[in-house]
MARTI-200821 format. One line per field, with one value per residue (C-alpha): residue number from 0; chain; x, y, z. Coordinates in steps of 0.25 Angstrom, whole numbers, m for minus. Each point is the difference from the previous one (the first is absolute). Layout:
seq c(NUM, ...)
mol c(A, ...)
x c(X, ...)
y c(Y, ...)
z c(Z, ...)
This chain:
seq c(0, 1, 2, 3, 4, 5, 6, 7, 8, 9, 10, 11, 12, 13, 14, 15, 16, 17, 18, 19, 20, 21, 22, 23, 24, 25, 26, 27, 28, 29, 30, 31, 32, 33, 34, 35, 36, 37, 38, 39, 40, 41, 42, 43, 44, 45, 46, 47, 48, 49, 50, 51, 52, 53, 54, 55, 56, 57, 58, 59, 60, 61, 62, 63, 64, 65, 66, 67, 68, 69, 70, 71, 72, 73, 74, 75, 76, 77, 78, 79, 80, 81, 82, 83, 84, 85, 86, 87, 88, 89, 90, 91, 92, 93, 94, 95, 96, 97, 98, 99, 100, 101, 102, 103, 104, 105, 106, 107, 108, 109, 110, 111, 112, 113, 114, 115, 116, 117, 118, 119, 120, 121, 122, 123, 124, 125, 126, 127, 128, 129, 130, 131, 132, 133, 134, 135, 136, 137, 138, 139, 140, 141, 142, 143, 144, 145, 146, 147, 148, 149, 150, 151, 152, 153, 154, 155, 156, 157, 158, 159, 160, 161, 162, 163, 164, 165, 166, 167, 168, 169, 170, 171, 172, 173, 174, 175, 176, 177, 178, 179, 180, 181, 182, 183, 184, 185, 186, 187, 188, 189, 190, 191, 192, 193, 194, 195, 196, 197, 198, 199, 200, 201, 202, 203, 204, 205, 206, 207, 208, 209, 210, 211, 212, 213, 214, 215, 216, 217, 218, 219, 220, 221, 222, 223, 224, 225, 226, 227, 228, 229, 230, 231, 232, 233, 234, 235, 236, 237, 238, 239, 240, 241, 242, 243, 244, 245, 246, 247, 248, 249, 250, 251, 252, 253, 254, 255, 256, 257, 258, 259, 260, 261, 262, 263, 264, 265, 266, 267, 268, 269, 270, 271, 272, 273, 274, 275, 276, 277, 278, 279, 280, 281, 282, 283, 284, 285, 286, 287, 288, 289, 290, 291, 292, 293, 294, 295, 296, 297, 298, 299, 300, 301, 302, 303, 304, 305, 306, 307, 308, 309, 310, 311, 312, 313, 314, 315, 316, 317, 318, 319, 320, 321, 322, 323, 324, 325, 326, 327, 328, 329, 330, 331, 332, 333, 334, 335, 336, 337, 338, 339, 340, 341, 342, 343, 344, 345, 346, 347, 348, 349, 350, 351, 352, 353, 354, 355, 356, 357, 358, 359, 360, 361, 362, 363, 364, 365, 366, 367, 368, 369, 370, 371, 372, 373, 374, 375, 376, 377, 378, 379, 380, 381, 382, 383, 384, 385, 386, 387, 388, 389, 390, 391, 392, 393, 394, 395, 396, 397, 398, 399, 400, 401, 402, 403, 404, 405, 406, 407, 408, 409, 410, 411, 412, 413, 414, 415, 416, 417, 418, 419, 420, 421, 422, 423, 424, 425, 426, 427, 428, 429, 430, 431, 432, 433, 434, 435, 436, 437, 438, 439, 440, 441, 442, 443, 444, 445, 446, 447, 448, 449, 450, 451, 452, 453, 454, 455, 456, 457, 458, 459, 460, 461, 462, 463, 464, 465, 466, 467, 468, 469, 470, 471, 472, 473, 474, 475, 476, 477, 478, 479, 480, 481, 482, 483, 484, 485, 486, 487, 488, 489, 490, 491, 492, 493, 494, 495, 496, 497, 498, 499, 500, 501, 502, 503, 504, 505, 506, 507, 508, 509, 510, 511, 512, 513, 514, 515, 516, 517, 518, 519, 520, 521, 522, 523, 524, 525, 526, 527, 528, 529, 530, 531, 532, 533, 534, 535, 536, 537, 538, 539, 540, 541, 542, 543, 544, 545, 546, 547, 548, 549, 550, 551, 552, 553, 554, 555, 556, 557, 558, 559, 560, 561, 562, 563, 564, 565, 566, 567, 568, 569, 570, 571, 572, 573, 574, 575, 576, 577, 578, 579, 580, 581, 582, 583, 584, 585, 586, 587, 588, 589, 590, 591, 592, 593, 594, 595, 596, 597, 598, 599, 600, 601, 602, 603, 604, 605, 606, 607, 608, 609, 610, 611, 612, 613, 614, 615, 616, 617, 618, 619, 620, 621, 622, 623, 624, 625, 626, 627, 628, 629, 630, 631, 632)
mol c(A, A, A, A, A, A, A, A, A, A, A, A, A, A, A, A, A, A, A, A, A, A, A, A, A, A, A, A, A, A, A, A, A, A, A, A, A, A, A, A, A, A, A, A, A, A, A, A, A, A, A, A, A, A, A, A, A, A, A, A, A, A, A, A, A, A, A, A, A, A, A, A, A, A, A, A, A, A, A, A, A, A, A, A, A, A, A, A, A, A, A, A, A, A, A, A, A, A, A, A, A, A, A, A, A, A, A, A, A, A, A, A, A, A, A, A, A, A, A, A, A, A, A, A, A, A, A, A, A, A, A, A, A, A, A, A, A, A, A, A, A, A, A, A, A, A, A, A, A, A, A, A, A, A, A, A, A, A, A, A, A, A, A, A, A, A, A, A, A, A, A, A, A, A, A, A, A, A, A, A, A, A, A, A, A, A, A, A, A, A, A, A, A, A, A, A, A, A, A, A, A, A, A, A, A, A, A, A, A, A, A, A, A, A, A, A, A, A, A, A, A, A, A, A, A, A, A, A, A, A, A, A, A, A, A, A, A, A, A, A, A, A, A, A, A, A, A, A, A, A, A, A, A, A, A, A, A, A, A, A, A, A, A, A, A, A, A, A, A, A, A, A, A, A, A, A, A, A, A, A, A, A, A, A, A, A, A, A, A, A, A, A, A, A, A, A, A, A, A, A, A, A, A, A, A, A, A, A, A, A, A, A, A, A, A, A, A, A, A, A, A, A, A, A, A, A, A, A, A, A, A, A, A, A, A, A, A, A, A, A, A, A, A, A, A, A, A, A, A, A, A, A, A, A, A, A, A, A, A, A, A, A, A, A, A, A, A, A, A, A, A, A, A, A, A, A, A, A, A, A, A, A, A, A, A, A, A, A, A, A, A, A, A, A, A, A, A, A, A, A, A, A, A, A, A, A, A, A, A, A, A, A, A, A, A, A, A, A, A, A, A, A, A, A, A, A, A, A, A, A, A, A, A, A, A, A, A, A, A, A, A, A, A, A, A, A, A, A, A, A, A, A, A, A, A, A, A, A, A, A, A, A, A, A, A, A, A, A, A, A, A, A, A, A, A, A, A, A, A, A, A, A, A, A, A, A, A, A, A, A, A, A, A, A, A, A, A, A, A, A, A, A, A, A, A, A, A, A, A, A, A, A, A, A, A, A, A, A, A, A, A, A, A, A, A, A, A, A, A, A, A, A, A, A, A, A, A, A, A, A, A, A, A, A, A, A, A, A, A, A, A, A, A, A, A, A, A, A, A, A, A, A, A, A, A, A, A, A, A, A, A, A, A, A, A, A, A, A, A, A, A, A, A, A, A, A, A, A, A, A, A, A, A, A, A, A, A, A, A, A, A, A, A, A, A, A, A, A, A, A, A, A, A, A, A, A, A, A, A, A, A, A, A, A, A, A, A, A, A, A, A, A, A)
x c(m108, m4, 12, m8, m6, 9, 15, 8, 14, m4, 8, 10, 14, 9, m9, 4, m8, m7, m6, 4, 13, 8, 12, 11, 9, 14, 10, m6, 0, 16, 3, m9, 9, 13, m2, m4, 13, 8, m7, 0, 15, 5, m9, 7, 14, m3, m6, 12, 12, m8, 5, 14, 11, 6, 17, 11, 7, 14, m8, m3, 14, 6, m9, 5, 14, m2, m8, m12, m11, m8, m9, 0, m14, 4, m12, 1, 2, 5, 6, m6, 9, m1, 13, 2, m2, m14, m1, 2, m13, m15, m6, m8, 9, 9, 0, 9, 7, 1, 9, 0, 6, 10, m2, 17, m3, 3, m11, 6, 12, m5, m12, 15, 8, m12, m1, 15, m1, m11, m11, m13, m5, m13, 1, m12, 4, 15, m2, m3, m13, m7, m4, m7, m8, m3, m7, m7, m6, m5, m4, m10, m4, m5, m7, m8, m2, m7, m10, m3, m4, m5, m11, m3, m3, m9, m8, 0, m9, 4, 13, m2, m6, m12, m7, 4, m17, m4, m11, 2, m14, m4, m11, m9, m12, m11, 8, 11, m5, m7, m12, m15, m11, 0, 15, m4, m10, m4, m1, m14, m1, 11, m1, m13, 4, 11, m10, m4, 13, 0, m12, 3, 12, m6, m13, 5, m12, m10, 6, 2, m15, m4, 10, 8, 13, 8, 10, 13, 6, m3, 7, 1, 1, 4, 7, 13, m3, m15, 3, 0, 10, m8, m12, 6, 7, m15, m5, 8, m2, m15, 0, 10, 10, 14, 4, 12, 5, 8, 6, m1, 15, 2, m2, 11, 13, 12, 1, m10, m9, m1, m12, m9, 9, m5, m13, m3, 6, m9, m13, 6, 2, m16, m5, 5, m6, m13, m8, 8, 1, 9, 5, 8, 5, 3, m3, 2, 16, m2, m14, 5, m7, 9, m4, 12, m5, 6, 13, 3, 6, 3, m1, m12, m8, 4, m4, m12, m5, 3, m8, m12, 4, m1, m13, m8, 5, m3, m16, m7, m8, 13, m1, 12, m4, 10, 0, 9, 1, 5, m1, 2, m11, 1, 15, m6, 1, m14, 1, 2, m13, m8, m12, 5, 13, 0, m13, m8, 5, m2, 3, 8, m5, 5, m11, m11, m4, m5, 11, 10, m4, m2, 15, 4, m9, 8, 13, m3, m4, 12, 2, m2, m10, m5, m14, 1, 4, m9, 2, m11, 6, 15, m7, m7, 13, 6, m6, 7, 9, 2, 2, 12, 1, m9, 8, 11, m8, m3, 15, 4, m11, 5, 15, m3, m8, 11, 12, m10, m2, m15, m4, m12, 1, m12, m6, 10, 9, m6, m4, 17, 3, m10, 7, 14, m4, m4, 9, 12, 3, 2, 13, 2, 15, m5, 0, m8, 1, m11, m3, 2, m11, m8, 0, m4, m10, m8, 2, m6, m12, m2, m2, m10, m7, m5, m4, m8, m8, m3, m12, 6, 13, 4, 1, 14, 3, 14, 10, 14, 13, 11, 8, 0, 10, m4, 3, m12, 0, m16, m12, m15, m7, m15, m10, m11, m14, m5, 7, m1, 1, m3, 5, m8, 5, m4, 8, 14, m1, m2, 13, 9, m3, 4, 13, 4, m4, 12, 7, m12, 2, 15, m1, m14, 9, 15, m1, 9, m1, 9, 7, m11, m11, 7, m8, m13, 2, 5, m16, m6, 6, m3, m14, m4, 8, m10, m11, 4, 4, m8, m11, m6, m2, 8, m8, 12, m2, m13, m2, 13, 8, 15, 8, m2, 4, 12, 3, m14, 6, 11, 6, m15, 6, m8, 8, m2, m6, m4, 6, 10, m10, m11, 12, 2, m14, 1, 11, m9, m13, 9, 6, m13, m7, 13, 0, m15, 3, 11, m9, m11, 9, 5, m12, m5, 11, 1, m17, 6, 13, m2, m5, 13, 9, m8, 1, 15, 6, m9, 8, 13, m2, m5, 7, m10, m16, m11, m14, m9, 11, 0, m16, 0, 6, m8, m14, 3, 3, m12, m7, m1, m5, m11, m4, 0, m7, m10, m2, m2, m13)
y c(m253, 15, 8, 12, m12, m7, 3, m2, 3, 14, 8, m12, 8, m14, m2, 0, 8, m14, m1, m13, m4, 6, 10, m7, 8, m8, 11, m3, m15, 1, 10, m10, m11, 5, 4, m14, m7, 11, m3, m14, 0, 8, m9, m13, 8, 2, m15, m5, 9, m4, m13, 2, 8, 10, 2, 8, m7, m1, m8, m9, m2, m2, m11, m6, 1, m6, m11, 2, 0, m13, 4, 10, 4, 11, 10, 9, 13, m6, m14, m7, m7, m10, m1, m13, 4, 4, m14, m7, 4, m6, 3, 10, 9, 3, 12, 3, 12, 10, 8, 10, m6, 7, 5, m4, m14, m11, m8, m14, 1, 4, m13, m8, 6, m4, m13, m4, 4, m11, 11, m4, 9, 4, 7, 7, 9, 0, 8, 14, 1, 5, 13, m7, m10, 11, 9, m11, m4, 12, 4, m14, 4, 15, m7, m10, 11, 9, m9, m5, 15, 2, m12, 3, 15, m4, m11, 13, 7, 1, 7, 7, 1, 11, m14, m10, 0, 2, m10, m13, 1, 0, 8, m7, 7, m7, m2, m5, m10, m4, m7, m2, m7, m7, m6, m4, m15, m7, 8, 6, 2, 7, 9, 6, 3, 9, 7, 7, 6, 3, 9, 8, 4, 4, 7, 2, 12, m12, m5, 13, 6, m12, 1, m14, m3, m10, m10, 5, m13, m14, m13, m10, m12, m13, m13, 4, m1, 6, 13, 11, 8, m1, 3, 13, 5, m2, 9, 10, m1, 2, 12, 6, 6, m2, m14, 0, m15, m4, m13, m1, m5, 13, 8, m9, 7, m4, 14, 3, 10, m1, m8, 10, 11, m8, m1, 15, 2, m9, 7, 12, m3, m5, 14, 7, m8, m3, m6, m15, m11, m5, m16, m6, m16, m10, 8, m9, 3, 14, m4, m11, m2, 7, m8, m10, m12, 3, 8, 13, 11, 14, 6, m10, 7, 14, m3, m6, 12, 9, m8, 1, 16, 3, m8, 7, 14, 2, 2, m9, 10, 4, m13, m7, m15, m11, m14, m9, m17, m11, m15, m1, 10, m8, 6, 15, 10, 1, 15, 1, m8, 8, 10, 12, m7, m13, m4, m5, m15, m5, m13, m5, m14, m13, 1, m10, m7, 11, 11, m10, m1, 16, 0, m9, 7, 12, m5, m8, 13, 3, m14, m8, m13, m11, m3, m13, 8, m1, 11, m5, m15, 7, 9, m14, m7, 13, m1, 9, 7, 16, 11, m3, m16, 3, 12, m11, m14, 11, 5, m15, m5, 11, m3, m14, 4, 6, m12, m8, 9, 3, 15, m2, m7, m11, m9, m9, 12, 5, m14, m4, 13, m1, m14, 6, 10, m10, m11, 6, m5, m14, m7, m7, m4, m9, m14, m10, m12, m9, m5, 17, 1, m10, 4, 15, m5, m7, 11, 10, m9, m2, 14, 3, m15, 6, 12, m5, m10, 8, 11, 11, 0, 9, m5, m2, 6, m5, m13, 2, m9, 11, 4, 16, 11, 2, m13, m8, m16, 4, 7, m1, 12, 2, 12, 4, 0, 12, 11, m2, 7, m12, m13, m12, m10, m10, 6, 4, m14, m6, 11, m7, m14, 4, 7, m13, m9, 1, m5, m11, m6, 1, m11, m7, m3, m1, m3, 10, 16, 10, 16, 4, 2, 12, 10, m6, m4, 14, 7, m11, 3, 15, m2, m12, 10, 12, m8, m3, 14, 10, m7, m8, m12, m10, m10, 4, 15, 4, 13, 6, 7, m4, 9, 13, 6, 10, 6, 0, 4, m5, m16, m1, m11, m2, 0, m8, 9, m9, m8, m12, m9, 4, 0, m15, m1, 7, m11, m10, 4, 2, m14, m7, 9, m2, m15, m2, 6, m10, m10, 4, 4, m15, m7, 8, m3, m16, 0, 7, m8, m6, 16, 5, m11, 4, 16, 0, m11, 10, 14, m9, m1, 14, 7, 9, 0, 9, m2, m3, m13, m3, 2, m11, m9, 1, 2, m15, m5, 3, m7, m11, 1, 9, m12, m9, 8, 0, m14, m3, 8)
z c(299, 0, 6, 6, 10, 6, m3, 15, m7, m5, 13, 1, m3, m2, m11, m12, m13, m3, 12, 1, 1, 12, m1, 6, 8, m4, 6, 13, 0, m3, 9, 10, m7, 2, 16, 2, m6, 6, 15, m3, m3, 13, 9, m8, 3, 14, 3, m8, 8, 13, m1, m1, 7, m9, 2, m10, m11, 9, 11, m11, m6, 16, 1, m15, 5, 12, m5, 9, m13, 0, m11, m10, m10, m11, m4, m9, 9, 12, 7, 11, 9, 11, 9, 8, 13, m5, m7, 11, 6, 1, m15, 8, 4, m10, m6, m12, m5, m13, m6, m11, m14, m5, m15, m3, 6, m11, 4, m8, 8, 13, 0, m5, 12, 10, m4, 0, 15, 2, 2, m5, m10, m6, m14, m2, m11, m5, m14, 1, m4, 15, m6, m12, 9, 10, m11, m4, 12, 5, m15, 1, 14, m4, m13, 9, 11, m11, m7, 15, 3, m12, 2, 14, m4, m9, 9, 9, m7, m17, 1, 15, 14, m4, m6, 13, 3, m13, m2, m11, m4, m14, m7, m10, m8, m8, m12, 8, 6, m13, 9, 2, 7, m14, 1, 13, 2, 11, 10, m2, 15, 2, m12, 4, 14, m8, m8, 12, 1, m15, 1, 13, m7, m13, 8, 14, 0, 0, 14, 7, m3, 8, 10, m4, 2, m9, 8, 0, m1, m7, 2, m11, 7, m9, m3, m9, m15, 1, m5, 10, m6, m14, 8, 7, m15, m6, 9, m3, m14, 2, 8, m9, 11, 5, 6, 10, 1, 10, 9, 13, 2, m9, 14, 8, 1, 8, 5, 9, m2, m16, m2, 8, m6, m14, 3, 4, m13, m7, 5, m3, m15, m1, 8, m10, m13, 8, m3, m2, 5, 8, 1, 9, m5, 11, 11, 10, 0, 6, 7, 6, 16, 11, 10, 5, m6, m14, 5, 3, m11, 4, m16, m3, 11, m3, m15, 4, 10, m11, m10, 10, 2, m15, m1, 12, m4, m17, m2, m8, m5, m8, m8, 6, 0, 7, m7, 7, m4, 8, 2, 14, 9, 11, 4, m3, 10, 7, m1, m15, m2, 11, m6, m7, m5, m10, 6, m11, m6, m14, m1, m14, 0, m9, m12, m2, m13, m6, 4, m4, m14, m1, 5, m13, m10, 7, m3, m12, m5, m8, m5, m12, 5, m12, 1, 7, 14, 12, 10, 8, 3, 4, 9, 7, 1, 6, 13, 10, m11, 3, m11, m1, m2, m12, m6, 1, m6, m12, m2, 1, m10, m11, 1, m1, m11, m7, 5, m9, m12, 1, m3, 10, 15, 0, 12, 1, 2, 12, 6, m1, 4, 14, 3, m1, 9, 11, m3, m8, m15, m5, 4, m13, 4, 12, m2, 11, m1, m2, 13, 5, m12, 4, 17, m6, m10, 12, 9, m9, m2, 13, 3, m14, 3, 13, m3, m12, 7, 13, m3, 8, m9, m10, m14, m5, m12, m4, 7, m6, 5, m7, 8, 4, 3, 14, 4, m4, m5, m5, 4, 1, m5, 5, m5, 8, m6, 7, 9, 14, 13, 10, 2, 6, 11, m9, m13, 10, 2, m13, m4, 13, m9, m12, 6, 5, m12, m6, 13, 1, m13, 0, 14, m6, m13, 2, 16, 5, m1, m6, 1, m10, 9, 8, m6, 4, 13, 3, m7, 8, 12, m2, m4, 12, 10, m6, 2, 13, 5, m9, m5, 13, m8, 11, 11, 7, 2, m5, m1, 6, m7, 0, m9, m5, m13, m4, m11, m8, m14, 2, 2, 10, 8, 13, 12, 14, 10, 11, 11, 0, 3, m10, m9, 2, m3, m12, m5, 4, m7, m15, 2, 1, m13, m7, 4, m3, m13, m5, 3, m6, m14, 2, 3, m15, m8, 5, m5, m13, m2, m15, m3, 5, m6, m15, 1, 7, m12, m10, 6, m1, m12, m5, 10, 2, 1, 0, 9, m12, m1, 13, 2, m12, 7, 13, m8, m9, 14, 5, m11, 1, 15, m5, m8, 9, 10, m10, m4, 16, 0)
């Protein structure tokens, strides 16, 4: 970082000559320190005497000798006394007395002179080592009241109150941040709405000879793992100025007034380095909606009207350009996204085919492949998978790589290391039984039976009955042949039959169904109840519109938005596709059933099975019908 640009500790007096590490004030903290234990001993005092009434030494040996003492405890500065008049009241008021302790008092005989009287007596401390403990205890109290004081000072501000508002932001140039448009794949869209920014604040003469004026703000709206922090660093790196980073929780304080006291600090920083770029990570902790709906909080407002104060008052022309990412716009204050402020959106979607396998030449960059690796068939079978699921699948395939001694990761790598992703390792330690095998190899084939005789069904590409880390006794695993955007009734359809397969064959075979399906029943619940609510695809409902989705890029679930009753019909309409379903994938399998007895005692046997194998099987079925078909004409 050049020091003559940016340098926010220069005038900071409890800096030390590093610039870096704060200069500790330690006479202060144990002055602080010692006020507290003293304070905090005279209030101890004070709520301790309260409880007692206080007498003289001769007031305590008239009642010894008259024999009015009922209880007697023995401290190590005084003795607390109870007579038995005051015994003899309710628990609640009784109120006991103390005396000084003489320092001539033996203290062995006097605890043996009380207790031959019949007095009860409570020996606390009997040596003579009050002094000892004392200086102990108020010697442990000052240490931990120092290092407490110590650590809040510097939470306050890095050794005082001059830096209570000081903002957390950290500053970033090109090399820092070490990336480019180039470490950046898959978001093709995205980057060229950037570039934009890029040039204005490498020519912003070009824009005001014409009168134009850049957005002060753009939101990078995505679902979490696409790179929008990447994405706002690569900027940075290619216009070649300062990058302030910050988190939008970084702004919430439990002092109110710091976050806006943080954020005018913030834009203060970037005015004076400008041009730079300024980006704000998860803003929807301080940009959260103010109306009631989502609560009410006093600091999160001030920090968010502050916010939209700094943004209306620095001049764009300056080169001051606000990046802000979040994967929830739908709780954004409506005035942070009004023209003038973050009004323009870039969307950071999930990659297609393409982007996906850019992403793991990207991060396949730096690592050793064989030749037989096929970067092209991982990025079809990755379907859905952000930036970062693939960054992982690569790290996963290269220390697997390594656990196996191989100096290069090769396609059998990555293909493992995908199916541990979505379905944890191997359990190699679990044993089924054989009729567990046999229930699970029948299930298994029921879904990839299904799905290979219907046309709208994607091919399968792998059955296995291993049992897996996250719970799973086996798994079908499907690869789409093309990349695609829209569904078909008829092929949600053929998907609801192949969820329930599994279930199907389990009651066509065995004649009663087990735990195994839970998974698929839940999917086709979700899906018929999409169909039914989002999609319009129900006799039931039509076109109407049921539910209503929340949290895009987040979990997406669909919730109800309707009445109770159009609710009911709602129910009613995903029982009948879901029951239509089973029968149909019943109704298949009982026309297949010598297939599915073949391929399930084949998979018992194997354990596992690709979709070359099971296409086999299907395609010598068919054979002999094809012949016979033949022969007829």
């Amino acid at each position: 970082m050049d020091p003559e640009r940016s340098n926010p500790n220069q005038n900071n007096p409890n800096r030390g000559h590093d610039g870096d590490k704060p200069k500790t004030n330690g006479w202060a903290a144990l002055t602080i320190a010692i006020l507290v234990v003293l304070a905090f001993s005279t209030i101890f005092n004070t709520v301790s005497n309260s409880q007692y009434t206080q007498t003289t030494w001769s007031e305590f040996r008239d009642a010894m000798e008259s024999n009015d003492l009922s209880e007697v405890e023995i401290r190590p500065d005084r003795i607390v006394y109870m007579t038995k008049e005051e015994a003899k009241k309710p628990p609640k008021e009784q109120k006991a007395c103390f005396t000084g302790l003489p320092y001539s008092l033996d203290l062995m005989t006097f605890a043996n002179e009380l207790d031959a009287m019949g007095v009860k007596v409570d020996e606390q401390i009997v040596e003579d080592n009050s002094t000892i403990m004392m200086v102990l205890y108020y010697a442990g109290m000052l240490m931990l009241s120092f290092f407490m004081i110590r650590m809040l000072m510097k939470r306050m501000g890095d050794g005082g109150m001059g830096n209570f508002g000081k903002s957390k932001a950290k500053v970033y140039m090109e090399k820092d941040t070490g990336v480019r448009f180039a470490d950046v794949a898959g978001q093709d869209e995205a980057k060229e709405s950037l570039k934009e920014i890029i040039d204005f604040l490498h020519n912003p003469g070009k824009y005001a000879a014409i009168g134009a004026k850049l957005p002060k703000g753009a939101l990078l709206v995505g679902s979490p793992g696409t790179g929008k922090t990447l994405i706002a660093k690569a900027v940075a790196g290619e216009a070649n100025v300062p990058f302030f980073y910050i988190s939008g929780s970084d702004f919430v304080e439990m002092f109110v007034g710091m976050g806006a006291s943080r954020v005018r600090d913030l834009f203060q920083q970037a005015a004076k380095v400008a041009p730079c770029i300024i980006f704000i990570d998860e803003i929807d902790a301080v940009g959260r909606s103010r109306d009631s709906r989502f609560g009410s909080n006093s600091e999160q407002e001030q920090t968010l009207n502050q916010l939209l104060a700094e943004i209306d008052g620095f001049d764009s022309t300056k080169g001051i350009v606000c990046l802000a990412a979040t994967n929830r716009p739908e709780i954004l204050d409506k005035a942070l996204l009004r023209p003038g402020r973050f009004d323009r959106r870039i969307i950071v979607d999930r990659p297609n085919l393409q982007g996906r396998l850019d992403t793991l030449k990207v991060h396949t960059r730096r690592i050793k492949l064989s030749e037989d690796v096929d970067l092209n068939k991982i990025a079809q079978q990755t379907a859905g998978a952000v930036g970062a699921d693939l960054a992982n699948l690569v790290n996963e395939a290269a220390l697997r790589a390594v656990r196996n001694g191989r100096k290069a990761v090769n396609q059998e790598d990555l293909l493992v290391s995908f199916e541990t992703v979505i379905a944890g390792s191997e359990k190699k330690n679990t044993v089924l039984s054989d009729m567990e095998k046999r229930l699970v190899s029948y299930h298994e084939i029921g879904h990839a039976l299904i799905s290979a005789l219907e046309k709208d069904a994607a091919p399968v590409t792998k059955i296995t009955i291993v049992p897996h880390t996250d719970g799973a006794l086996g798994y079908t695993l499907y690869l789409p042949e093309e990349e695609k955007y829209l569904s078909t009734k008829a092929e949600l359809l053929t998907k609801l039959k192949s969820l329930l397969g599994g279930r199907a064959a389990e009651e066509l075979v065995f004649g009663t169904v087990t735990t195994g399906a839970s998974n698929d029943i839940q999917q086709a619940t979700g899906l018929a109840r999409n169909m039914v609510a989002l999609y319009g695809m129900s006799e039931e409902l039509g076109l109407m519109a049921a539910a209503s989705v929340q949290n895009q890029y987040l979990e997406g679930q669909a919730h109800m938005d309707c009445s109770n009753e159009t609710a009911a019909l709602v129910d009613q309409a995903v029982q009948r596709l879901l029951k239509e379903a089973y029968a149909g994938s019943k109704q298949l399998l009982t026309e297949n059933r010598g297939l599915l007895d073949e391929i399930a005692e084949y998979l018992l046997i194997k354990e596992t099975i690709t979709g070359e194998e099971l296409m086999a099987f299907i395609h010598a079925a068919k054979a002999p019908r094809l012949e016979e078909a033949e022969n007829a004409e």
